[in-house]
C-alpha positions, 0 to 999 in steps of 0.5 A: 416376449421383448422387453422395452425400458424407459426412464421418466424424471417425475416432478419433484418430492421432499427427497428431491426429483424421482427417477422411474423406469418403465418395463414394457412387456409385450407378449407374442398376443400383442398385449402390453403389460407395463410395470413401473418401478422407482430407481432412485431420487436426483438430488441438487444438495450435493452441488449446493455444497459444492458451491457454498464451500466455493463461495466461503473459500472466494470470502475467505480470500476477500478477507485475507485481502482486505487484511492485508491491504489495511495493514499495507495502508497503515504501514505506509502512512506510519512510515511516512510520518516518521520519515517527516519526524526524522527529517524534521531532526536532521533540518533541526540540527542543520539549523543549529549549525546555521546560527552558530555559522551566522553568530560566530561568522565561521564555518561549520561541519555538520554529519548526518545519516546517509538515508533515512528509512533507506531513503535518500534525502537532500537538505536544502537551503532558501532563502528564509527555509531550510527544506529538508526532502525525500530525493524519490518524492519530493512531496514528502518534506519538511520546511523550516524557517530561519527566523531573524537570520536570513531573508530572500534579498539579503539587504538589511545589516545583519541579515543573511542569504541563505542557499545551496543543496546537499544530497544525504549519502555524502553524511557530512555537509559545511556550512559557511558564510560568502560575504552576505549568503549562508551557504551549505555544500558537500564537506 
C-alpha cells in the first residue's frame, strides 16, 4: 500500500484560508482510497498588524517632524524679530551720539556690544540714515532717519552729511564733525 499526500489551499472562511491535505491510498487491487483531513487555516492577521505598527511608527516620526520644524520656524522668526529690536537700540543710542555731535560740533565716543545674538553687525552712516545691519545677511536691518540734521547734499546752512561704516566687534565707535560731514569711525 503507498501512500501519496497532497495539500489543496480551499477558498476562504470566517478563520481565514483552510489548508487540507489529501492521503491517497492505493492498494495492491489498484483501488483508490482518499481520505481528506484540515491541516490548519492561513490567516493574513498577522501581517495586517505588522504593517499597522509600521504605518503608526512612520506617522509617529511624521509628527515628531512636523513638531520639530514648527518650533525651528518660530524660533528663527522670533529671533529675527529681536535681533531687529535690538539693532533698533543700538542705532538709537548712535543717534543720540549724532545730535550731541552736531549741537555741540565736537567729538563723540559711543561703546556698543560686539555682536548681537552671536551676530556681527555694521552701523552705518548715509546721508539722512542711520543703517543699523547683520554683517551675515544684510536684509535683516534697521534704518532710521536723522531728521533735520543731515541731508544727501549737504547745501543748507546747519545742515550736515552724514557718513562712514563701522563694523561691531571694535565696540566702540567716534563720532566727529569734518567741515559739513557727520562721520563715524573705529575709536
Amino acid at each position: 500500500m503507498k501512500n501519496f499526500f497532497r495539500k489543496k489551499v480551499l477558498p476562504k472562511n470566517n478563520k481565514g484560508m483552510r489548508i487540507e491535505r489529501e492521503i491517497c491510498n492505493i492498494s495492491n487491487k489498484g483501488n483508490e482510497i482518499r481520505k481528506r483531513e484540515t491541516v490548519g487555516f492561513l490567516s493574513s492577521k498577522g501581517q495586517y498588524l505588522i504593517i499597522s505598527e509600521i504605518l503608526l511608527f512612520a506617522l509617529g516620526i511624521l509628527i515628531t517632524a512636523n513638531v520639530v520644524v514648527s518650533f525651528q520656524t518660530i524660533h528663527a522668526s522670533l529671533s529675527k524679530g529681536a535681533l531687529k529690536d535690538q539693532f533698533g537700540s543700538v542705532a538709537d543710542v548712535v543717534i543720540t551720539a549724532v545730535v550731541k555731535a552736531a549741537t555741540t560740533n565736537s567729538s563723540i565716543a559711543v561703546t556698543f556690544p560686539a555682536k548681537i545674538s552671536e551676530k556681527i553687525y555694521v552701523i552705518s552712516l548715509k546721508d539722512e540714515s542711520i543703517i543699523v545691519y547683520d554683517l551675515d545677511a544684510p536684509d535683516i536691518n534697521v534704518t532710521k532717519k536723522l531728521f533735520n540734521i543731515t541731508q544727501s547734499n549737504c547745501i543748507t546752512e546747519g545742515i550736515f552729511c552724514a557718513s562712514g561704516d563701522v563694523v561691531s566687534t571694535v565696540g566702540r565707535a567716534e563720532i566727529y564733525i569734518d567741515g559739513r560731514t557727520i562721520k563715524i569711525r573705529r575709536a
